[in-house]
Backbone bond lengths (Angstrom), bond angles and torsions (degrees), N, CA, C in turn:
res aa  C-N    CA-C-N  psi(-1)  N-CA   C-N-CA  omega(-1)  CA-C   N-CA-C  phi
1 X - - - 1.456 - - 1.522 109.02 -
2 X 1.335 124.50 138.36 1.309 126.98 -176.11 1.579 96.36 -81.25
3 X 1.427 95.67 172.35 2.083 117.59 177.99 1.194 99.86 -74.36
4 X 0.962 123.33 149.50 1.525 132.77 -162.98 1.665 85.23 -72.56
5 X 1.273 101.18 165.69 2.033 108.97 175.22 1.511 110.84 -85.37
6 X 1.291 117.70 -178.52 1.598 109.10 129.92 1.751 101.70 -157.58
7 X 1.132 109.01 178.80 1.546 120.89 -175.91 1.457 116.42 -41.65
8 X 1.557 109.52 -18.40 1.911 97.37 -177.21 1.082 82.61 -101.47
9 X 1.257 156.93 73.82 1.516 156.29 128.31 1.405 102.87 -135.42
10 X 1.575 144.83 26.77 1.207 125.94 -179.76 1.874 96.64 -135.38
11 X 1.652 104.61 5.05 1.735 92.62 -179.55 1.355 116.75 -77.20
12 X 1.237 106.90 148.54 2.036 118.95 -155.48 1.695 87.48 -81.06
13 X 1.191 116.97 -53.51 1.882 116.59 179.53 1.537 116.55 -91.10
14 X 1.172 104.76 165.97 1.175 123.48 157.76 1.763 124.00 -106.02
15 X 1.524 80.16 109.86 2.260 80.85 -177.38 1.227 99.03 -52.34
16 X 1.233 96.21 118.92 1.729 116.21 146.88 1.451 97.02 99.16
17 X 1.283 123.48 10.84 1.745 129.17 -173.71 1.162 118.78 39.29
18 X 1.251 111.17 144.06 1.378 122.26 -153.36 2.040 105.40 -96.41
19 X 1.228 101.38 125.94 2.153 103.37 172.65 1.204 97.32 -84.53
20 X 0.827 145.23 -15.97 1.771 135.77 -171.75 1.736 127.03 -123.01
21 X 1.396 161.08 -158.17 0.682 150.37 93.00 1.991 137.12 -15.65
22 X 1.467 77.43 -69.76 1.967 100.20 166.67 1.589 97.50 -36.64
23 X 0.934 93.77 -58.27 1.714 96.16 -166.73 1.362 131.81 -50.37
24 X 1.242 106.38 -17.60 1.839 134.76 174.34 1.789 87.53 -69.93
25 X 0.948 126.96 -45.29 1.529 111.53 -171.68 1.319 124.47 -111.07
26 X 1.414 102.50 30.38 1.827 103.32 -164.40 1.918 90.35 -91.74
27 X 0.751 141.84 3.58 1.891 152.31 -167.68 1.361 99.86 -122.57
28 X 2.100 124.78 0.25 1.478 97.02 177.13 1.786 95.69 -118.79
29 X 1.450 107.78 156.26 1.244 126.15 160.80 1.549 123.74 -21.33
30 X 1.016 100.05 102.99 2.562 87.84 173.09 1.666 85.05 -78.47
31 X 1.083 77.88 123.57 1.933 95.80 142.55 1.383 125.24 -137.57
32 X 1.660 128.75 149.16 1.416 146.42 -120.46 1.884 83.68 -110.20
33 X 0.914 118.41 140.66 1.640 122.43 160.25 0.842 104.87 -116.38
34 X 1.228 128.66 137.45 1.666 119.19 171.00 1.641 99.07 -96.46
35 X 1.652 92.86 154.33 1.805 102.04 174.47 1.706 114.83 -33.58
36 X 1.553 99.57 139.95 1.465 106.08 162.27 1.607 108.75 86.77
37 X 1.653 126.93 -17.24 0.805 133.32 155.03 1.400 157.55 -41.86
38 X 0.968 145.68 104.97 1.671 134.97 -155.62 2.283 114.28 -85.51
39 X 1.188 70.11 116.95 1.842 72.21 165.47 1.452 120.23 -83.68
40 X 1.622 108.87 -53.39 1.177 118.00 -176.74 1.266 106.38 -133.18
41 X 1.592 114.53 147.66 1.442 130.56 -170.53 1.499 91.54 -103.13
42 X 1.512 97.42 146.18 1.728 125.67 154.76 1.558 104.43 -49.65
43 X 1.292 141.81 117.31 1.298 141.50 107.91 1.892 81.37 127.47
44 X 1.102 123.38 25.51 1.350 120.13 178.24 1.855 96.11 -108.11
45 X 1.212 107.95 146.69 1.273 143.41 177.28 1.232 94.37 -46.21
46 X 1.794 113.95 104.09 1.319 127.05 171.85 1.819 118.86 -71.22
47 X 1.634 110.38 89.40 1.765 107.45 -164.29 1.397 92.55 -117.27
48 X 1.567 138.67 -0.63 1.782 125.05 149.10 1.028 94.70 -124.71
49 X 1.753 97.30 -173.53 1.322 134.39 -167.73 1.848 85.58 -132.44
50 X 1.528 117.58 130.65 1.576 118.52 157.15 1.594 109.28 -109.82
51 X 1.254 116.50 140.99 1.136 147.23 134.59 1.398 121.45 -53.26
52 X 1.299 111.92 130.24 1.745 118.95 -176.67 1.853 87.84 -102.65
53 X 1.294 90.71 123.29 1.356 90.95 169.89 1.677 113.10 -98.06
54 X 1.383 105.60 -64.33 1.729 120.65 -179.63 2.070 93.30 -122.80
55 X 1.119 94.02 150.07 1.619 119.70 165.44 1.331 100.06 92.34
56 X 1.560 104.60 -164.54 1.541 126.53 155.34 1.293 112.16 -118.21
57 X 2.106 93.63 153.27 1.213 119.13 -172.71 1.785 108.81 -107.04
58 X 1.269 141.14 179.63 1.382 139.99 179.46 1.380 83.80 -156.81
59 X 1.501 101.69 117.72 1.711 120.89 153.04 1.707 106.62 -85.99
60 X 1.263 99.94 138.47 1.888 92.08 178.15 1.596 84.93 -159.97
61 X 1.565 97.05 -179.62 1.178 139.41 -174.80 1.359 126.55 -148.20
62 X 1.623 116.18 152.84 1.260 88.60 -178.46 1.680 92.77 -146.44
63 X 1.405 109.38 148.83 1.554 122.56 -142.42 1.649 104.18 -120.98
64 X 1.194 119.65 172.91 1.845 120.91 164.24 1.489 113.47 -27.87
65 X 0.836 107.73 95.76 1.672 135.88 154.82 1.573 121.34 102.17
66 X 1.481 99.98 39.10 1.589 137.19 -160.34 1.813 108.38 53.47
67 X 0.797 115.36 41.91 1.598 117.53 179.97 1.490 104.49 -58.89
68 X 1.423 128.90 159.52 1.045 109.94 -172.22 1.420 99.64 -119.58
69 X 1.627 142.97 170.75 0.982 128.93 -178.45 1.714 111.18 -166.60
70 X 1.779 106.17 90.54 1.231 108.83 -177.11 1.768 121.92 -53.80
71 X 1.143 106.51 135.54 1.520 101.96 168.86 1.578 125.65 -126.06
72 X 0.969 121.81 39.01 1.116 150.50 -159.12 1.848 135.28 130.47
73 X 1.438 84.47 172.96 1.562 98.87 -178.37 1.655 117.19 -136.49
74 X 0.981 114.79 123.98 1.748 106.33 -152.02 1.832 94.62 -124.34
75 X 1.317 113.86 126.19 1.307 116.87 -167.33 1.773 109.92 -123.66
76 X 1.049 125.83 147.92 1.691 142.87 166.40 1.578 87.60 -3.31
77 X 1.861 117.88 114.76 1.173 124.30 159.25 1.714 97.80 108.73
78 X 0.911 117.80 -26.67 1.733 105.33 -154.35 1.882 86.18 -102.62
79 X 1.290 115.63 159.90 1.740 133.95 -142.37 1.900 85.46 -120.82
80 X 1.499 119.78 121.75 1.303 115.19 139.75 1.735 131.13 -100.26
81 X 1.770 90.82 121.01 1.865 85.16 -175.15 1.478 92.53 125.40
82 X 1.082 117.34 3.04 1.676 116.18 -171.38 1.341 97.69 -54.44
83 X 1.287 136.44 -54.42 1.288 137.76 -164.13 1.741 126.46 -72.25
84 X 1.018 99.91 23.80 1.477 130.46 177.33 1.960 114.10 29.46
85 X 1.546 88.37 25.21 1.719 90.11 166.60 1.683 117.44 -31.72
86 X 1.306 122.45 164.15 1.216 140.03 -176.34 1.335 97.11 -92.40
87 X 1.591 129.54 -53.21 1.109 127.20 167.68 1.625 120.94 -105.96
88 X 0.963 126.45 162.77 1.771 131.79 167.42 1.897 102.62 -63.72
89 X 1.486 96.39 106.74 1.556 105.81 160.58 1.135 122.21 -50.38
90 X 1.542 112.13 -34.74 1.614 102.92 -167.22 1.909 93.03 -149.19
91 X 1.007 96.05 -176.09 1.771 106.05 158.22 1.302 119.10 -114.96
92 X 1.276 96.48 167.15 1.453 114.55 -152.12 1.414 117.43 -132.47
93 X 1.709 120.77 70.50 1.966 113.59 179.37 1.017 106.58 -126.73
94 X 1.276 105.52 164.39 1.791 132.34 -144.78 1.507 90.64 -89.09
95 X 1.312 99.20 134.00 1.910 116.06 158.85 1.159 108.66 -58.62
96 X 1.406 115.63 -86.86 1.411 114.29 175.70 1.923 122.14 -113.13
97 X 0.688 117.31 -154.41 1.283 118.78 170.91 1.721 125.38 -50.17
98 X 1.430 121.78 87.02 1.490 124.21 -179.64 1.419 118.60 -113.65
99 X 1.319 112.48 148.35 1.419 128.91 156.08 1.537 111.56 -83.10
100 X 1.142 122.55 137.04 1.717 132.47 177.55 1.698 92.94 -133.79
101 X 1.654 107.42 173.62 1.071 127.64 158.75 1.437 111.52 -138.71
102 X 1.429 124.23 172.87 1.444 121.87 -163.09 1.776 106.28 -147.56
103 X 1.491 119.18 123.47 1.554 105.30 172.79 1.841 75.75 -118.97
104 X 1.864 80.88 177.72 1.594 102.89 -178.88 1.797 91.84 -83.61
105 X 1.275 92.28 164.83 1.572 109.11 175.84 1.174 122.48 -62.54
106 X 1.440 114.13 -34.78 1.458 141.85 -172.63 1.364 99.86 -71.91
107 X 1.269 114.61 -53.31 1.566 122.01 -167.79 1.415 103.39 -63.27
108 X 1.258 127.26 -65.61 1.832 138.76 160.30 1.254 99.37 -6.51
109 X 1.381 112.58 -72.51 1.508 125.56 -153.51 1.595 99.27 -59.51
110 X 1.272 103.49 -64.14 1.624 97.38 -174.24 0.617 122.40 -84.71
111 X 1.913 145.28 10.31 1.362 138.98 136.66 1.530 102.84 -55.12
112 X 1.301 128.63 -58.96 1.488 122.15 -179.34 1.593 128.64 -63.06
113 X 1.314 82.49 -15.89 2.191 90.94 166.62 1.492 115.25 -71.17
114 X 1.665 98.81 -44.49 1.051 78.10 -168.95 1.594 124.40 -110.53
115 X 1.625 111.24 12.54 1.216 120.25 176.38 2.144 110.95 -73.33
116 X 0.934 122.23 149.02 1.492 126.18 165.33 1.506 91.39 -85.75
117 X 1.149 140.53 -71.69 1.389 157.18 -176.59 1.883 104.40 -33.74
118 X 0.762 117.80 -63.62 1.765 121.91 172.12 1.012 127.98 -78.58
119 X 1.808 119.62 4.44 1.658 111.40 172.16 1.685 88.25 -77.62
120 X 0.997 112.52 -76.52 1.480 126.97 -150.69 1.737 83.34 -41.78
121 X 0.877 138.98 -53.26 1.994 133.38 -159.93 1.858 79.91 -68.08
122 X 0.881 110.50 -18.98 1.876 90.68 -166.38 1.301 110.10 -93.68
123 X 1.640 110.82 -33.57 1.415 116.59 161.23 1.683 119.19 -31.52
124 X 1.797 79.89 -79.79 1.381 86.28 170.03 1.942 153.12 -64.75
125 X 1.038 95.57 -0.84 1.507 119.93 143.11 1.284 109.80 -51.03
126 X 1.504 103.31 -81.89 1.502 113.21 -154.89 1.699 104.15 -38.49
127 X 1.720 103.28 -58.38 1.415 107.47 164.84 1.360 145.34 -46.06
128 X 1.056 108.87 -25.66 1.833 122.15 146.84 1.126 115.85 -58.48
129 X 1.406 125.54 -66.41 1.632 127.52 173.80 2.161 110.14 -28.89
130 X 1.838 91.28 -53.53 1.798 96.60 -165.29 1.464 89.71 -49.86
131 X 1.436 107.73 -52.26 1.645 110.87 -154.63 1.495 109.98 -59.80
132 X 1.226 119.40 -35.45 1.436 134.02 -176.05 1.848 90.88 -43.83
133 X 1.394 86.60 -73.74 1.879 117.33 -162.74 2.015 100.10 -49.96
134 X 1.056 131.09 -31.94 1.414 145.59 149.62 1.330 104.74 -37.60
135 X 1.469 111.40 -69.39 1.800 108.41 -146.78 1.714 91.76 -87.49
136 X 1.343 122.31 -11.73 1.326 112.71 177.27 1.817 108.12 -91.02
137 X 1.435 124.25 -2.44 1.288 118.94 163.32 1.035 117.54 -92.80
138 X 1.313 134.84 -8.05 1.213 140.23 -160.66 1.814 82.98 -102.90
139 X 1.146 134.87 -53.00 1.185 124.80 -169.21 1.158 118.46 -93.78
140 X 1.731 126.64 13.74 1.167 127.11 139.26 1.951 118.03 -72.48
141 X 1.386 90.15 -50.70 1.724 94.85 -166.96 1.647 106.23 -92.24
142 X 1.175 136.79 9.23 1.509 111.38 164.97 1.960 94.47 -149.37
143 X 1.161 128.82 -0.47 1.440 113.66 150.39 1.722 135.73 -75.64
144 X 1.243 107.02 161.43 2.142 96.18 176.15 1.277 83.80 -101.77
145 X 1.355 104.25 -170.59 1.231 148.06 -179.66 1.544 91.84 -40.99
146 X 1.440 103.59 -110.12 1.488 119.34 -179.06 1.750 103.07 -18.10
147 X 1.014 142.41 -66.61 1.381 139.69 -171.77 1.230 103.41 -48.05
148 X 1.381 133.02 -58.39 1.432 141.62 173.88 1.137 114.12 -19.30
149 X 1.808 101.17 -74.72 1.155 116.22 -167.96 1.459 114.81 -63.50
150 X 0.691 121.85 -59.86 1.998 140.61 165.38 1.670 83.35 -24.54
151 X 1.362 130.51 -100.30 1.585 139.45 -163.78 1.542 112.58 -15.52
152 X 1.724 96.22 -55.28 1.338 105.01 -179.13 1.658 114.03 -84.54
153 X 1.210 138.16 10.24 1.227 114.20 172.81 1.933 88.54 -111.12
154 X 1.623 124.97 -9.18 1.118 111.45 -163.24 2.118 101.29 -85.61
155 X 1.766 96.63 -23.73 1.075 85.14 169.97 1.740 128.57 -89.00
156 X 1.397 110.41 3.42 1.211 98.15 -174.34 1.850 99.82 -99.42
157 X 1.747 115.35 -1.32 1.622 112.49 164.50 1.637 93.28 -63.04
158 X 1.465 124.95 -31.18 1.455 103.53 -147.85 1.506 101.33 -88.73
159 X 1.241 107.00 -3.13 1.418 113.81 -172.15 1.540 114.08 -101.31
160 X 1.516 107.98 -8.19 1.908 109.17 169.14 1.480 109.10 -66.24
161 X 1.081 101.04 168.36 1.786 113.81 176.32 0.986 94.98 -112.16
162 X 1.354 156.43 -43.65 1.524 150.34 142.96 1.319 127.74 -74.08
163 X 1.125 106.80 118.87 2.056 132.23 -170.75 1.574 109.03 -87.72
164 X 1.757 103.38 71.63 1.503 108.16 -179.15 1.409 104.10 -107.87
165 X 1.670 123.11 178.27 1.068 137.03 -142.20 1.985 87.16 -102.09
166 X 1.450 111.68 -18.69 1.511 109.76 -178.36 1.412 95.27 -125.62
167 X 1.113 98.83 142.36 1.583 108.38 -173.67 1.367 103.95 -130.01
168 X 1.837 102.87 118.57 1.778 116.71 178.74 1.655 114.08 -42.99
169 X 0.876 111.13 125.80 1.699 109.29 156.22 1.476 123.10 -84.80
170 X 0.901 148.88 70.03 1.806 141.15 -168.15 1.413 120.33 -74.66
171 X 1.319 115.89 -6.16 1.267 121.06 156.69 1.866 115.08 -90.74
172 X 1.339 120.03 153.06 1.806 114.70 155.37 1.037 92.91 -83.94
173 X 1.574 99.03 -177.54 1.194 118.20 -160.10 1.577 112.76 -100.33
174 X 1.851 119.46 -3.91 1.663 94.86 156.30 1.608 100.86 -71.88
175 X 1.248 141.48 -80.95 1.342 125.16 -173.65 1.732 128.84 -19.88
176 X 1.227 105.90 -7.66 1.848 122.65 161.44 1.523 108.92 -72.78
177 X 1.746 92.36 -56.23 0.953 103.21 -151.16 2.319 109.24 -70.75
178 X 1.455 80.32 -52.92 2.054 86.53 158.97 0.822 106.72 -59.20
179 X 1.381 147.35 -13.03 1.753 128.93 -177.41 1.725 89.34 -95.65
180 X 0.694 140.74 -50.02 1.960 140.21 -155.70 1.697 92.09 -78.44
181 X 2.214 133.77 -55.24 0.754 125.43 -151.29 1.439 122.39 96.32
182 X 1.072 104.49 23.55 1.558 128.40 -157.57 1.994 93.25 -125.86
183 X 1.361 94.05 157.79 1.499 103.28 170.19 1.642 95.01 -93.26
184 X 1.463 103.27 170.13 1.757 126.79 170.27 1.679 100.12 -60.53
185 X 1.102 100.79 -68.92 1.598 97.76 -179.81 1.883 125.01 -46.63
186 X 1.453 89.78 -36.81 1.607 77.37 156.72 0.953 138.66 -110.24
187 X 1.685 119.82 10.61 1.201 114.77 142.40 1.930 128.45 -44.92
188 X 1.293 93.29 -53.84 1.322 104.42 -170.63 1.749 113.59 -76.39
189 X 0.998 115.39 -1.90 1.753 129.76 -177.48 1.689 86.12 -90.22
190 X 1.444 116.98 -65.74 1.460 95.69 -167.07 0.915 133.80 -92.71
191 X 1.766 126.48 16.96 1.487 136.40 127.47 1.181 118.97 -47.51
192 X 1.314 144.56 -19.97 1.456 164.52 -124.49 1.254 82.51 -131.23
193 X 1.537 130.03 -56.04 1.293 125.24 -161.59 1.336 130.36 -84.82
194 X 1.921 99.18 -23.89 1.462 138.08 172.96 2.263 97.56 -69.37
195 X 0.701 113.99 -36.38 1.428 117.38 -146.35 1.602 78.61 -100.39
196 X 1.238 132.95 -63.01 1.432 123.46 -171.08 1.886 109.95 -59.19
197 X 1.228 110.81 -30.17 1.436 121.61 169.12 2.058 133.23 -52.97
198 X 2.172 80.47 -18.32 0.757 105.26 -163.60 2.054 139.56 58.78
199 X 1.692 86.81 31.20 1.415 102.51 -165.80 1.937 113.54 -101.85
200 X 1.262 106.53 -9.19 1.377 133.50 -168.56 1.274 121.14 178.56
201 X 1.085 137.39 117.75 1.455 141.18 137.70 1.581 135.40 -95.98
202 X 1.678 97.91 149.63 1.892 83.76 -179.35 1.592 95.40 -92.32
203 X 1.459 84.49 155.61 1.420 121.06 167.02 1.614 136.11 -114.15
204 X 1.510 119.42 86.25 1.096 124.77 -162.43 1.884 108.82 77.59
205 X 1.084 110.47 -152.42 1.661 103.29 -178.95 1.426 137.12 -100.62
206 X 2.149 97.46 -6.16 1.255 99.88 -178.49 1.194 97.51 -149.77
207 X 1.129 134.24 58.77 1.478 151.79 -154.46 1.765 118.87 178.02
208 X 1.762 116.70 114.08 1.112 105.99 -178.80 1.397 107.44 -122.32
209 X 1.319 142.35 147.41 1.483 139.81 163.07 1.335 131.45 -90.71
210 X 1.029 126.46 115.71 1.466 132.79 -158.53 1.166 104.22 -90.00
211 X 1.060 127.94 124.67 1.600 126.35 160.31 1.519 133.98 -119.51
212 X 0.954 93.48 10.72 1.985 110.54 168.39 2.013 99.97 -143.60
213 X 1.392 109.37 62.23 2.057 92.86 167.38 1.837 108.08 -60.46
214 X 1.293 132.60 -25.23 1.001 104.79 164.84 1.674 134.63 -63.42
215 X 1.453 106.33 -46.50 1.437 109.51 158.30 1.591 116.93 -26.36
216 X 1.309 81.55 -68.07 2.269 101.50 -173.25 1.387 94.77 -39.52
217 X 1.321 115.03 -56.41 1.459 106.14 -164.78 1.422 120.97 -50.63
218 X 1.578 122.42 -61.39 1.229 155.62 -167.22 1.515 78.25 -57.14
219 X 1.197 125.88 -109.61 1.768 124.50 -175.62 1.342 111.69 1.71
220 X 1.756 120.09 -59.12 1.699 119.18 -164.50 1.699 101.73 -42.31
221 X 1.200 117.87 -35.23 1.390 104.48 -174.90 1.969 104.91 109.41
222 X 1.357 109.93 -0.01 1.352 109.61 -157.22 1.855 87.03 -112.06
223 X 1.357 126.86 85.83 1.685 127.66 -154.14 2.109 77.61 -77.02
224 X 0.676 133.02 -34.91 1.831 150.06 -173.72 1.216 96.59 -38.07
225 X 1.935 109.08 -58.14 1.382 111.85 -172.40 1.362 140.51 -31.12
226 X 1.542 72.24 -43.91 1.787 97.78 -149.79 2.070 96.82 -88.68
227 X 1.179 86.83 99.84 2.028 112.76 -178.12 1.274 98.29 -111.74
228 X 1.440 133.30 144.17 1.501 135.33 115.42 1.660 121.02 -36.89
229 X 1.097 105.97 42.92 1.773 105.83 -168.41 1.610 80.89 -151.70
230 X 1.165 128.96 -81.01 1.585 130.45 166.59 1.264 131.46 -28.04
231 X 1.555 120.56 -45.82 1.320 142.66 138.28 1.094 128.64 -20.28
232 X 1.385 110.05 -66.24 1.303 130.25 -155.20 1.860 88.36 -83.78
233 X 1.544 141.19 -43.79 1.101 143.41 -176.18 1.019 126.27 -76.03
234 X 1.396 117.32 -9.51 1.389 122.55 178.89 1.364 85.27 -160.15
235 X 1.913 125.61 117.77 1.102 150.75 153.56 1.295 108.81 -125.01
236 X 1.786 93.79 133.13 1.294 94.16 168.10 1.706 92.31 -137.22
237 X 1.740 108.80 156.00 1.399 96.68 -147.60 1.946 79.02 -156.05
């Protein structure tokens, strides 16, 4: 069941029209989810769009014999619902502690109808999303383990706003483990294997320290990655 509404989430415009996406939600309410929480339900009547303001989000699903099955990870700035389904594809609860914001669907739509300025940003969204949904099949159906894991911790360095030598985890590690397709146990075997390699270790329970990102990289399986441009933006040494 969604959060109840109220009136600053149901205006059709945006005063003063919006140049950006962001801007569709700068007139709605933040409100706090606490961890473990649901924003949006599977198969319920898609009537907003949220904004990630602060934390992380987990898109999932859940399959023959309620299995669960992460499909993303949605962080400060990035839109759930962009794709303006009729209903919610998946659900939508907070890792840990987040701020979101919420417009009506209606409102989305016709800020983006009628802006020149926000088709093309909406286009290109959408096209991030395909590409997303691509690079996460490809690293279900032709990566192992170790590649997995490597991909996903190299993309969530690229996704900090601070380029430190330990890098937060905000998910545990079954939510690793449903996002990769992997069991818990092997999540945690090939950190075990990463850390004796001397390529990563964890630190405390949601925190790991990298000490070779070039290694990490080369392992993900992604040979593309690995730039003097990527490098150079995220070193850890």
């Amino acid at each position: 069941m969604l959060m109840q509404k109220t009136a600053t989430f149901e205006r059709d415009a945006i005063v003063g029209g919006a140049v950006s996406l962001s801007d569709i939600f700068q007139f709605s309410s933040t409100e706090t989810i606490s961890p473990g929480k649901t924003i949006c339900w599977e198969a319920d009547k898609a009537n907003h769009l949220f904004q990630v303001v602060e934390g992380v989000v987990r898109i999932q699903r859940i399959i023959g014999e309620g299995r669960r099955v992460i499909t993303a990870f949605l962080f400060a700035g990035d839109l759930i619902g962009a794709a303006l389904q009729e209903i919610y594809l998946f659900t939508a609860e907070a890792v840990n502690e987040c701020k979101i914001r919420r417009v009506s669907r209606k409102s989305f739509h016709d800020e983006v109808a009628r802006s020149e300025r926000l088709r093309p940003e909406y286009i290109a969204l959408l096209s991030q999303e395909m590409a997303a949904a691509h690079e996460q099949m490809v690293l279900l159906s032709k990566k192992n383990a170790e590649e997995r894991l490597c991909s996903f911790v190299v993309r969530l360095a690229e996704r900090s706003p601070v380029k430190k030598e330990t890098l937060s985890i905000p998910m545990n590690r079954q939510d690793i483990a449903d996002y990769l397709g992997l069991t818990i146990e092997t999540v945690s075997r090939t950190i075990s294997k990463l850390a004796a390699r001397n390529i990563l270790s964890p630190v405390g329970r949601h925190d790991l320290k990298i000490a070779s990102y070039e290694k990490l990289v080369r392992l993900s399986g992604n040979s593309d990655d690995f730039s003097e441009e990527i490098c150079h933006r995220v070193s850890f040494h």
